[in-house]
N, C-alpha and C positions, 0 to 999 in steps of 0.2 A: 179447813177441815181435812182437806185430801193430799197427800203428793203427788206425783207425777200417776198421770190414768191413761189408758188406751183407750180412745173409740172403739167397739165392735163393729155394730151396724146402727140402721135406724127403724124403730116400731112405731107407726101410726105418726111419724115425723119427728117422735124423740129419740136423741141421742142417747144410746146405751152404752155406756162408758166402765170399765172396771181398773179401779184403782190396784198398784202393783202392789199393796197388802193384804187384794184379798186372795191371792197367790197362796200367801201364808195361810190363810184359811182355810181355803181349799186344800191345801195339805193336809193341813193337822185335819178335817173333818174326812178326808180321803184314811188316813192313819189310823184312828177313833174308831171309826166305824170297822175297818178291816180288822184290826187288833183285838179290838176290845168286843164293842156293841154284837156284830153278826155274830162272830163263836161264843157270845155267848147264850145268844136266844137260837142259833140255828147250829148245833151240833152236828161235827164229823164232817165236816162240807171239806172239798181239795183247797188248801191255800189259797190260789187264784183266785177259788172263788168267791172268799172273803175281798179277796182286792178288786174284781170285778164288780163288786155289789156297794165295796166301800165308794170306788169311782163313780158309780151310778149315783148313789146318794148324794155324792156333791157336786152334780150337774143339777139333782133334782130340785138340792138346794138353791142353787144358780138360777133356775129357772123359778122357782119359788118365791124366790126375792123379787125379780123383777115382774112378775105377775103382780103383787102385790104392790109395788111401787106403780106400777105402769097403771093400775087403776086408780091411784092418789093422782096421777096425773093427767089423765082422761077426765075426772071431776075437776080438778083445778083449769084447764082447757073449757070448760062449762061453764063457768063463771068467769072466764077473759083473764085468769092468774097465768102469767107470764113464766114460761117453764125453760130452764137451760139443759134439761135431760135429766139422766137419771143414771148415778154411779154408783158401783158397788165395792163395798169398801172392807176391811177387815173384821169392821163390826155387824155387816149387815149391807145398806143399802138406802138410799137417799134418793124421792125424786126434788131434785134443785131450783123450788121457789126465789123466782127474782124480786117477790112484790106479796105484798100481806094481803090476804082474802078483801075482801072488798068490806065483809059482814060478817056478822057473828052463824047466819046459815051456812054461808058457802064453806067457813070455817070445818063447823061441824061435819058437814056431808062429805066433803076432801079429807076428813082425817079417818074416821069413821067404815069409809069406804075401804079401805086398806086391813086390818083387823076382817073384815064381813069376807073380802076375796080370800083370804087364810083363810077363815070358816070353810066358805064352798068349796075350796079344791081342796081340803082336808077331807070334807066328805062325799066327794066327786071319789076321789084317790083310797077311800076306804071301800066302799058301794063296786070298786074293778078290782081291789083285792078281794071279796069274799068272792066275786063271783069269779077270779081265778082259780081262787082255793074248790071250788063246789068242778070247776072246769078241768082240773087237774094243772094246773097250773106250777113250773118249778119252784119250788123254795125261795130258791136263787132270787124269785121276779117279786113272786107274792113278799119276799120278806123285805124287800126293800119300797114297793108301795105303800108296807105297811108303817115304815120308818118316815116316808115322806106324808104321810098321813098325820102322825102324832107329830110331825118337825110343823107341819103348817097349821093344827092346833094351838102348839106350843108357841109359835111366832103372833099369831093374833092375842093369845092370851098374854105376853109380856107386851108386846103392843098396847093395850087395850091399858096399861097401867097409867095413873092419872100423873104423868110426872112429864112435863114439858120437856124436849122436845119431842115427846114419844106420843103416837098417836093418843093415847086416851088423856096424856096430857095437854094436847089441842084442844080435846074434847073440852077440858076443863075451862081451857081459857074460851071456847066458844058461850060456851053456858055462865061464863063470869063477861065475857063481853056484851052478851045477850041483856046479865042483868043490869050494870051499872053503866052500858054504855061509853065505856072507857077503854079501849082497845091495849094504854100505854100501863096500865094499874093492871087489867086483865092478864097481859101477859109477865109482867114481875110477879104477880100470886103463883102464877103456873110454874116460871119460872126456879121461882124459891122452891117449890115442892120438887121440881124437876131435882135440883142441885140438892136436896137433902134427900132423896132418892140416890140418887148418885155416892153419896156420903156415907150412905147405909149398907149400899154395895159394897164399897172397900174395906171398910171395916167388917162386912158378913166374910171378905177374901182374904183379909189376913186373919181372921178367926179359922178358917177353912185351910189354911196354909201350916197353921199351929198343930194344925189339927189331924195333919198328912196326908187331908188332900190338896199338894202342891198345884197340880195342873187345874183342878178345876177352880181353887182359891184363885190364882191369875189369872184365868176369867174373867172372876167376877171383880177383880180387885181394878181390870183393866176396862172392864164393862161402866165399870162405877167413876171413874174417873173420866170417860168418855161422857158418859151420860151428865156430870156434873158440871163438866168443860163447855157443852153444848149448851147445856141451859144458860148459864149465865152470859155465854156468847151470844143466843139468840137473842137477850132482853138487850145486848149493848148495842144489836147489828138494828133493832129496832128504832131506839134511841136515836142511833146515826142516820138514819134513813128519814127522820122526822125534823134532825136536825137540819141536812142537806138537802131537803126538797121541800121548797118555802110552802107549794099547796098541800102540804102534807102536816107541814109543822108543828109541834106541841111545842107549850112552854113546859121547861126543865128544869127542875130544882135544882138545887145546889150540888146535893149529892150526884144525884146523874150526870152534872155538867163533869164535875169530879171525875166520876168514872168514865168517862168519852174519851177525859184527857189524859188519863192514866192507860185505856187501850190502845191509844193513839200511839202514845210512847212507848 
């Protein structure tokens, strides 16, 4: 999934790692924000100041993602799920499950948890803008708590979409695992929704590119292909993991042995 990443440091014993594309991100959301988003809700501000605030937003983003991931893996630590840390990457941010939830609970509660921390520091983060504004507080500060506010909304609410690998698409597979007992069926349901999610992306991104929004259309075109490449890798990395570890092992159909040996290749 990742190329070459830096270690940072370490939080509560995981490794926090950022991948060299989210470099690019950080740019472009450094750029965005200075360019575009602040002049145009905070009029008249000095130059700088836009770049000052654009900077700030994409630390806050940085730190946003890993608040959010570090509690996916604080729950997964709770349940004995084996964590290789937690990397941040151009899309976002990943914490690095070595081993499938034990259950269809711990499932839920690890995915679940991640979405819910977006929640509370969205409005942790809105709750110190109003009372900066009531405080006199600059623009400058207020207007960038207020952006980190709606970005951590925004993040739990695409989160929270039922499409595997994306937390609400955990969710799904926890509540299909729950029902049929089936962890290997549970996760190709999720899966398939995952990868037609993903399918619906790109195609909404070259509609959006047609349409001349070039930058946000490659987004979503690159969002979509991300997301559909992920699903369908997680259903094969599951496969493999059932195939290679006799106490773990399902028997596999046809088609799936097919596809093991087709990713293998």
């Amino acid at each position: 999934m990742f190329g070459r990443s830096v270690s940072l440091f370490k939080l509560f014993g995981f490794e926090i790692k950022v991948d060299i594309s989210w470099l690019i991100l950080a740019a472009l959301v450094t750029w965005s924000l200075a360019s575009g988003l602040f002049p145009e809700y905070y009029k008249h501000l000095p130059a700088a100041s836009y770049w000052w605030m654009g900077a700030t937003g994409a630390v806050g983003l940085f730190l946003s993602i890993i608040f959010h991931e570090l509690s996916h893996s604080l729950m997964a630590r709770r349940y004995g799920i084996s964590m290789k840390g937690i990397t941040l990457f151009i899309f976002g941010g990943v914490a690095e499950m070595e081993d499938d939830p034990p259950n269809s609970k711990a499932e839920f509660l690890t995915a679940i948890v991640g979405p819910l921390s977006s929640i509370l520091i969205g409005i942790v983060l809105f709750l110190i803008k109003l009372w900066g504004e009531i405080s006199g507080w600059p623009v400058t500060v207020t207007g960038v708590l207020s952006y980190l506010a709606w970005l951590n909304i925004v993040l739990a609410a695409f989160n929270l979409l039922p499409a595997f690998p994306l937390d609400g698409g955990r969710m799904l597979r926890s509540a299909l695992w729950s029902w049929k007992k089936d962890l290997r069926w549970a996760t190709n349901i999720a899966a398939n929704v995952g990868s037609g999610l993903g399918l619906m992306l790109v195609i909404g991104g070259i509609v959006s590119i047609f349409m001349g929004n070039v930058i946000g259309g490659l987004w979503w075109f690159m969002i979509g292909l991300f997301v559909r490449s992920a699903a369908q890798r997680s259903y094969q990395q599951l496969l493999a993991r059932n195939l290679f570890h006799p106490e773990k092992k399902m028997e596999l159909n046809d088609f799936e042995k097919k596809d093991l040996r087709s990713e293998k290749s």
